[in-house]
DSSP file (Angstrom, degrees, kcal/mol; ACC not computed):
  #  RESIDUE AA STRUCTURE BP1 BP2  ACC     N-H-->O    O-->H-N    N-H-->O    O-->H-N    TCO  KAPPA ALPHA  PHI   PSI    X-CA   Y-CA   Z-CA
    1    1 A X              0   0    0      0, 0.0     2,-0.2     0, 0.0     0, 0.0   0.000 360.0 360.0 360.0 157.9  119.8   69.7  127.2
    2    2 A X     >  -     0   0    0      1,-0.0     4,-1.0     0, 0.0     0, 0.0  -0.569 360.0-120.8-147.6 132.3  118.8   69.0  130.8
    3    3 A X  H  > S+     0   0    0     -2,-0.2     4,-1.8     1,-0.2     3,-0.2   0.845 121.5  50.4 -73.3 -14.7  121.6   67.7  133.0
    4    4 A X  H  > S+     0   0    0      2,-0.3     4,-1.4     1,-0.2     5,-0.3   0.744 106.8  54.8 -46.9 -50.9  119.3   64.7  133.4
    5    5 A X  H  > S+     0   0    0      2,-0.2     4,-1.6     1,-0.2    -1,-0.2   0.812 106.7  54.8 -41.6 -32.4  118.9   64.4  129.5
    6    6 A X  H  X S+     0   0    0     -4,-1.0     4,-1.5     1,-0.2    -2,-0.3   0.954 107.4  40.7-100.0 -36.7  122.3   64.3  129.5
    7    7 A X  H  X S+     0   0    0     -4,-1.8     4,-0.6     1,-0.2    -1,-0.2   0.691 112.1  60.6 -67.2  -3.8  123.1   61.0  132.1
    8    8 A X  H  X S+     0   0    0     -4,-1.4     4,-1.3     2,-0.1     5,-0.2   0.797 109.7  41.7 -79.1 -46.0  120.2   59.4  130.3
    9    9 A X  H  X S+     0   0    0     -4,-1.6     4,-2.8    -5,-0.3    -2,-0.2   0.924 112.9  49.5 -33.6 -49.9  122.6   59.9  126.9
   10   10 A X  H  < S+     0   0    0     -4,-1.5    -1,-0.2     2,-0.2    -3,-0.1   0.719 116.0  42.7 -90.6 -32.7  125.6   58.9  128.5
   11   11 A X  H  < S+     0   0    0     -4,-0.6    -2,-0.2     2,-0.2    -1,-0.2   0.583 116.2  50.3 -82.8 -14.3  123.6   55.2  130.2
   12   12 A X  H  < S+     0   0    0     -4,-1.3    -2,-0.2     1,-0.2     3,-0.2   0.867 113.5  46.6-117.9 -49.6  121.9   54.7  126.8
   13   13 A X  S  < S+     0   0    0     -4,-2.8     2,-0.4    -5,-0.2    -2,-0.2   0.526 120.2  35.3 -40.9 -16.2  125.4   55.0  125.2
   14   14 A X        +     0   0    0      3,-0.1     3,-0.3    -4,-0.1    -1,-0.2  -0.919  67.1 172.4-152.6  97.5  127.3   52.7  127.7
   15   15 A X  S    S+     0   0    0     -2,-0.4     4,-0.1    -3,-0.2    -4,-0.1   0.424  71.1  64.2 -66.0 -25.0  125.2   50.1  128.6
   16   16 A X  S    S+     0   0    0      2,-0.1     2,-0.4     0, 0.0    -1,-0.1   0.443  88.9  84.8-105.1 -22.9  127.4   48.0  130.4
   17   17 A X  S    S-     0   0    0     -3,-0.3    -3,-0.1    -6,-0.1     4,-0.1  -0.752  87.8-117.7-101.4 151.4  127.8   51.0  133.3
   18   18 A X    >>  -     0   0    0     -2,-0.4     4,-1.8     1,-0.1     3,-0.5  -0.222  26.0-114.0 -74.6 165.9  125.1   50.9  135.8
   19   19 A X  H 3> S+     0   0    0      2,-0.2     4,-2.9     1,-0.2     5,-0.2   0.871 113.9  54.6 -60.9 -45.9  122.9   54.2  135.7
   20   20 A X  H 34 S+     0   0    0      1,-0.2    -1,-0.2     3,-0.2     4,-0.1   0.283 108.4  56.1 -98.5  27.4  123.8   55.7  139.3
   21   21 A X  H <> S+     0   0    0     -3,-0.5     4,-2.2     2,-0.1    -1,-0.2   0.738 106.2  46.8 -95.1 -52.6  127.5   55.4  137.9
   22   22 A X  H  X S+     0   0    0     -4,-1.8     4,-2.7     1,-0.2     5,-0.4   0.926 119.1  43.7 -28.3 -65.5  126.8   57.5  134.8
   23   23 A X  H  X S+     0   0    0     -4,-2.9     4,-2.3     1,-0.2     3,-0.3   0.927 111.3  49.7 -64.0 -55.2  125.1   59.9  137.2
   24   24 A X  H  > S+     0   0    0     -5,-0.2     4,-3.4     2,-0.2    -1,-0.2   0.971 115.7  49.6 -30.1 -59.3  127.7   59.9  140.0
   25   25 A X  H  X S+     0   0    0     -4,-2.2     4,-2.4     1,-0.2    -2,-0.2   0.736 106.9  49.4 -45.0 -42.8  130.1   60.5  137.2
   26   26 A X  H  X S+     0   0    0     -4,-2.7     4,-2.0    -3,-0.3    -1,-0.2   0.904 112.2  48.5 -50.6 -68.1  128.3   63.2  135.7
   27   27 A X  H  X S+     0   0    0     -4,-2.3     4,-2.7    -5,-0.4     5,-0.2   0.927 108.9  59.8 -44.4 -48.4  128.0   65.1  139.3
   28   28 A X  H  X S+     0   0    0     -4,-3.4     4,-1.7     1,-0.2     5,-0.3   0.981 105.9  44.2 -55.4 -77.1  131.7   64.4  139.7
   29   29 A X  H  X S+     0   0    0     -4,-2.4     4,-1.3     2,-0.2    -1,-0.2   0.701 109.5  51.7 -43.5 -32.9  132.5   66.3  136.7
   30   30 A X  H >X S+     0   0    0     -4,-2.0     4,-2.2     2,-0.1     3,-0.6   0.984 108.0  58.6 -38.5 -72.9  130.2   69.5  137.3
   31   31 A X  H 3X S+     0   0    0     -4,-2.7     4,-0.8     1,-0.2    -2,-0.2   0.702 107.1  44.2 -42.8 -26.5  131.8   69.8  140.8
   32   32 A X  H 3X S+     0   0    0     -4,-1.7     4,-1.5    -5,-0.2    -1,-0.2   0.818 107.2  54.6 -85.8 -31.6  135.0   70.1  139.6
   33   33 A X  H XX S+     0   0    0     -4,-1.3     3,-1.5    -3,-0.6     4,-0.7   0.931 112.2  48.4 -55.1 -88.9  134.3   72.3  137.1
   34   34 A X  H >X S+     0   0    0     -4,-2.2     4,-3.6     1,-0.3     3,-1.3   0.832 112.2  46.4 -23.3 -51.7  132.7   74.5  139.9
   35   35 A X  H 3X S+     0   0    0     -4,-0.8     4,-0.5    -5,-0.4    -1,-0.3   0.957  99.4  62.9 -72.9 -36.5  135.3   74.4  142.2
   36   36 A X  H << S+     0   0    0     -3,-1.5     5,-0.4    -4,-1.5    -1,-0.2   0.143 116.3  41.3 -55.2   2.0  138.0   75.1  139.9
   37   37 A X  H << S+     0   0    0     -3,-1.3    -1,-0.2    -4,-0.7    -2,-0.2   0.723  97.2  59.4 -62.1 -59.5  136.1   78.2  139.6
   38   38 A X  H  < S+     0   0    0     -4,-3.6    -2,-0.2    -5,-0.3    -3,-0.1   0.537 109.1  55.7 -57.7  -6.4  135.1   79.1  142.8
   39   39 A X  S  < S-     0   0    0     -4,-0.5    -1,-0.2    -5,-0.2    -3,-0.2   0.659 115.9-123.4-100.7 -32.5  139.6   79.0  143.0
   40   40 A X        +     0   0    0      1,-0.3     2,-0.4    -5,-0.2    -3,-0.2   0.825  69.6 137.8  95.4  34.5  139.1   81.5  140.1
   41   41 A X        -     0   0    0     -5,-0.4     2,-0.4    -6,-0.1    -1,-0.3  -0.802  56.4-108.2-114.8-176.9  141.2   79.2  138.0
   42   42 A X        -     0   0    0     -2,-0.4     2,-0.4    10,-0.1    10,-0.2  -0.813  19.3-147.0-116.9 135.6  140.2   78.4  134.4
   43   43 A X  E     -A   51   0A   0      8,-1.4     8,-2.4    -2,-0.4     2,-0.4  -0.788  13.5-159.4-102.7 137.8  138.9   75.1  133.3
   44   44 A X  E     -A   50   0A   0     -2,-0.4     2,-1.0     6,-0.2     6,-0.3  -0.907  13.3-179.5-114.3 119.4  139.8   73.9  129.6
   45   45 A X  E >>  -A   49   0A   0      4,-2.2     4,-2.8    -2,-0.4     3,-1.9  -0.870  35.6-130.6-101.4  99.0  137.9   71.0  127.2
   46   46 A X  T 34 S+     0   0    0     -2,-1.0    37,-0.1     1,-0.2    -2,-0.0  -0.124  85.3  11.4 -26.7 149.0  139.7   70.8  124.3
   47   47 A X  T 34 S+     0   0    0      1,-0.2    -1,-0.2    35,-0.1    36,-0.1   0.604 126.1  63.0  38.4  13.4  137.8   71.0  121.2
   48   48 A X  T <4 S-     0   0    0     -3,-1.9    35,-1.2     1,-0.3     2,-0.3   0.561 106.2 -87.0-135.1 -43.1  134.8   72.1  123.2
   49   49 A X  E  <  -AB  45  82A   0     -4,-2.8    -4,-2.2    33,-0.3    -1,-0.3  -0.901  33.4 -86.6 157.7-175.4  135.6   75.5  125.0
   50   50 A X  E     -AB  44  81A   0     31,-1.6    31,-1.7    -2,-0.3     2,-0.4  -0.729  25.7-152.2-126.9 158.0  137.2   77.2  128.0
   51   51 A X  E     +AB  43  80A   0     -8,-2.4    -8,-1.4    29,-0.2     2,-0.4  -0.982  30.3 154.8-139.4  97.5  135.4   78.1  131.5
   52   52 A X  E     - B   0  79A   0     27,-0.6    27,-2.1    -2,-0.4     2,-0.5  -0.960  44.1-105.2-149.4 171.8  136.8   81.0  133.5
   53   53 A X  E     - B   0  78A   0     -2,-0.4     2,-0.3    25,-0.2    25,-0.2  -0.844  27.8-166.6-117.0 107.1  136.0   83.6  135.9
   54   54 A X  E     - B   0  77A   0     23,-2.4    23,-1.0    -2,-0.5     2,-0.2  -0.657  19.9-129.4-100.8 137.3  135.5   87.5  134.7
   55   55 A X  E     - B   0  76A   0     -2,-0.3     2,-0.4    21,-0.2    21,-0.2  -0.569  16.0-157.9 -87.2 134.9  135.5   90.5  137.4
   56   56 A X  E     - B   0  75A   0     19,-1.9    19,-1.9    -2,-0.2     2,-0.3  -0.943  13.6-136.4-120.2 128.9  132.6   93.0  137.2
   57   57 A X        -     0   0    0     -2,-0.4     2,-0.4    17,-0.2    15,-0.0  -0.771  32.5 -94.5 -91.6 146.7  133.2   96.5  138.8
   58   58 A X        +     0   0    0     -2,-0.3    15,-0.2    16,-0.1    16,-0.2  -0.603  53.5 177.6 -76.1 117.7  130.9   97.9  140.7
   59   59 A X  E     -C   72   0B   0     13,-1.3    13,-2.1    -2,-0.4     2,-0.4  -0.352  38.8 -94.5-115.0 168.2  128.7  100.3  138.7
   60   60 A X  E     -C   71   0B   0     11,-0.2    11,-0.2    -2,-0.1     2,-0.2  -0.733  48.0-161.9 -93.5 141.9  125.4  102.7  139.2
   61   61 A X  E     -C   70   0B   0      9,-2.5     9,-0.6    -2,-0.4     2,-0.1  -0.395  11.4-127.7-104.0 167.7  122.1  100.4  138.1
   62   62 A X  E     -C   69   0B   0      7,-0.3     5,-0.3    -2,-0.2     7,-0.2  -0.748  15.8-126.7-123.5  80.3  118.7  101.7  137.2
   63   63 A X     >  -     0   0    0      5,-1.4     4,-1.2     1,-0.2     5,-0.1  -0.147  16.0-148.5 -29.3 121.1  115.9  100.4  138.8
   64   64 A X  T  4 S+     0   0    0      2,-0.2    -1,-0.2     1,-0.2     0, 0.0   0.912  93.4  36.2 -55.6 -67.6  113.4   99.3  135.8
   65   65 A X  T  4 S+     0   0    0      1,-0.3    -1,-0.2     2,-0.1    -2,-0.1   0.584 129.4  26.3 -85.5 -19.4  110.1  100.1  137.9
   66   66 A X  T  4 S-     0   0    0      2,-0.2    -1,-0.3    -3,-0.1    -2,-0.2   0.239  94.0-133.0-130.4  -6.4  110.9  103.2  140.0
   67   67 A X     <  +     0   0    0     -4,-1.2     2,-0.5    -5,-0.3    -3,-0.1   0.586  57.9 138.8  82.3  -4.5  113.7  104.9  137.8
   68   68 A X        -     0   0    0     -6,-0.1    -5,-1.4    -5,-0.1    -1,-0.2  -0.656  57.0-106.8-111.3 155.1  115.6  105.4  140.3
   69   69 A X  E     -C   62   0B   0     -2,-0.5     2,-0.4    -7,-0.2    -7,-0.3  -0.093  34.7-179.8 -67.4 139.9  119.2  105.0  140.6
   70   70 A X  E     -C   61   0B   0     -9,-0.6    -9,-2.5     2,-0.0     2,-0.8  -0.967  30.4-117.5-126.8 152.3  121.3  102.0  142.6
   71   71 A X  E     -C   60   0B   0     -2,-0.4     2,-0.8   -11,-0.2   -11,-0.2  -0.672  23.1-162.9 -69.7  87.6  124.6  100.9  143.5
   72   72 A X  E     -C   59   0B   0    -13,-2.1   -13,-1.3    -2,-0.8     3,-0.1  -0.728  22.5-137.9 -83.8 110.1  125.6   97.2  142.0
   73   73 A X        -     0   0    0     -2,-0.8   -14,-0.3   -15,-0.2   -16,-0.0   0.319  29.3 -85.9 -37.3 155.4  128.6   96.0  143.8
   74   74 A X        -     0   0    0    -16,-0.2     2,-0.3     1,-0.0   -17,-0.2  -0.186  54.1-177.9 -61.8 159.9  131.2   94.5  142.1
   75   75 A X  E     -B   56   0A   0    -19,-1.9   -19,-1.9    -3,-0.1     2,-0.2  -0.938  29.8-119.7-158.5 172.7  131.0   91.0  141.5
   76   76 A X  E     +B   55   0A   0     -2,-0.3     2,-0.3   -21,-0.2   -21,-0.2  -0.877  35.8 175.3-106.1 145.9  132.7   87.5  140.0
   77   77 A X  E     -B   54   0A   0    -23,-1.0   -23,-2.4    -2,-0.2     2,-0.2  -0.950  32.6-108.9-142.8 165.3  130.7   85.6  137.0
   78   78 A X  E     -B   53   0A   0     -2,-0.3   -25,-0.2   -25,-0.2     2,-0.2  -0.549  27.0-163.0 -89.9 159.4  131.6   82.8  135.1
   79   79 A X  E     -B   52   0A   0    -27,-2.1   -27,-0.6    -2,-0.2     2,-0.5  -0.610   1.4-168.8-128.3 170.3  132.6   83.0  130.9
   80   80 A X  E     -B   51   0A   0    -29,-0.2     2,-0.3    -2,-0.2   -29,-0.2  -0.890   7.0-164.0-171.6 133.1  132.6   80.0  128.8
   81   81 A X  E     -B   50   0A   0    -31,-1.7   -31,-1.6    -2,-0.5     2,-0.1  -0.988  26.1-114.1-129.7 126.1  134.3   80.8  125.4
   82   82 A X  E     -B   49   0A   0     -2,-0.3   -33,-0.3   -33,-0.2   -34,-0.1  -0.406  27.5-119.1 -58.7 141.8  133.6   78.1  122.5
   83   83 A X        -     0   0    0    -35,-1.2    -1,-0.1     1,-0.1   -37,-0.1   0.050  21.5-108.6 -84.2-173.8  136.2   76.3  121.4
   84   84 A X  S    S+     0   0    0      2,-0.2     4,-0.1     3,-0.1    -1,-0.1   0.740 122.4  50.5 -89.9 -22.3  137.4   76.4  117.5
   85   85 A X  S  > S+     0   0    0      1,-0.2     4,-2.3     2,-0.2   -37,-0.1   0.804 110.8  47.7 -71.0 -44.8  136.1   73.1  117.2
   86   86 A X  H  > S+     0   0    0      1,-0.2     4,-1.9     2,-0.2     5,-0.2   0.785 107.3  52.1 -60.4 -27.8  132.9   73.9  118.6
   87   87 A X  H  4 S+     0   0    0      2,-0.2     4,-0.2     1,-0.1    -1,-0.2   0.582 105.9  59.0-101.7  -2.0  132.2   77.0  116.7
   88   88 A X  H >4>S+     0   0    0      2,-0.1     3,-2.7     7,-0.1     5,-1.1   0.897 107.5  40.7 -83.5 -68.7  132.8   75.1  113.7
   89   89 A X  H ><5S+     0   0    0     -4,-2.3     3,-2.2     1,-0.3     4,-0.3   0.780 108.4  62.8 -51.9 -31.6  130.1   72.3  114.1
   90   90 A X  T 3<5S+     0   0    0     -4,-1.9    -1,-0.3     1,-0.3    -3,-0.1   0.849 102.6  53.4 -55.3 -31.7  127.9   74.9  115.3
   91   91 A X  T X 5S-     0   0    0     -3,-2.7     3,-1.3    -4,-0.2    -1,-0.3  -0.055 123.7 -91.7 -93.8  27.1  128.2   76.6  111.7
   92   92 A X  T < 5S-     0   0    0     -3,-2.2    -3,-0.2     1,-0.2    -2,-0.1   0.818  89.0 -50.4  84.8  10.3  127.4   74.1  109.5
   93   93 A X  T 3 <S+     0   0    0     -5,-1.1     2,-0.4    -4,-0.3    -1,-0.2   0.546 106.0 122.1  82.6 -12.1  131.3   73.2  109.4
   94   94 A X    <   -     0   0    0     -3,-1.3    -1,-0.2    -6,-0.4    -3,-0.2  -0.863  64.8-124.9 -94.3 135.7  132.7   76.8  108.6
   95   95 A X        -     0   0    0     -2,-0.4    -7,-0.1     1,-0.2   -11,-0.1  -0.297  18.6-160.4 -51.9 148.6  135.0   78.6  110.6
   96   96 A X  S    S+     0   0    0      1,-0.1    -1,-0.2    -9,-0.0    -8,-0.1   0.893  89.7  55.4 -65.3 -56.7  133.4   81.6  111.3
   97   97 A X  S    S+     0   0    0    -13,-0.1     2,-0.2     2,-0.0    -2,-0.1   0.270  83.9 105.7 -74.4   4.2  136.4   83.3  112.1
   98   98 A X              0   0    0      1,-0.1    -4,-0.0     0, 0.0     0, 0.0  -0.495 360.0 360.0 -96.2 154.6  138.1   82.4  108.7
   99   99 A X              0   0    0     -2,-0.2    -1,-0.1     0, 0.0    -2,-0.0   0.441 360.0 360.0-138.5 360.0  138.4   85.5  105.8
């Protein structure tokens, strides 16, 4: 889904709120997410998943085309873990994790 798909959802659900509120709203939430990253702290949605920021040491690469070796620096990237509620619907309604 297309962040556009997804304020077209969110206006077609709620009828009553004008479009470039949906879409402000929408922006609002992204940004906060992002910035409550870029602070390296971890964002949580219940029932939907967790957001957080994982540390990469810097390790020897391989160039693909020329074979030859490079240095990638260490680095920050973001993680997103699925919630238990998520990982249910995705599966048809079974835990995965259950044995």
């Amino acid at each position: 889904m297309l962040r556009s798909e997804l304020v077209a959802k969110l206006s077609e659900e709620h009828p009553h709120l004008p479009f470039k509120r949906v879409e402000q709203a929408v922006d609002v939430i992204f940004e906060e997410i992002s910035a409550a990253l870029e602070r390296g702290d971890r964002v949580e949605l219940r029932g939907f998943g967790a957001f957080s920021v994982r540390e990469r040491n810097a390790r020897k690469g391989r160039n693909p085309r020329t074979g030859e070796t490079v240095q990638v620096p260490a680095k920050r990237v973001p993680f997103f873990k699925a919630g238990k509620e998520l990982r249910i619907r995705i599966n048809d309604g079974k835990d995965p994790e259950a044995r």
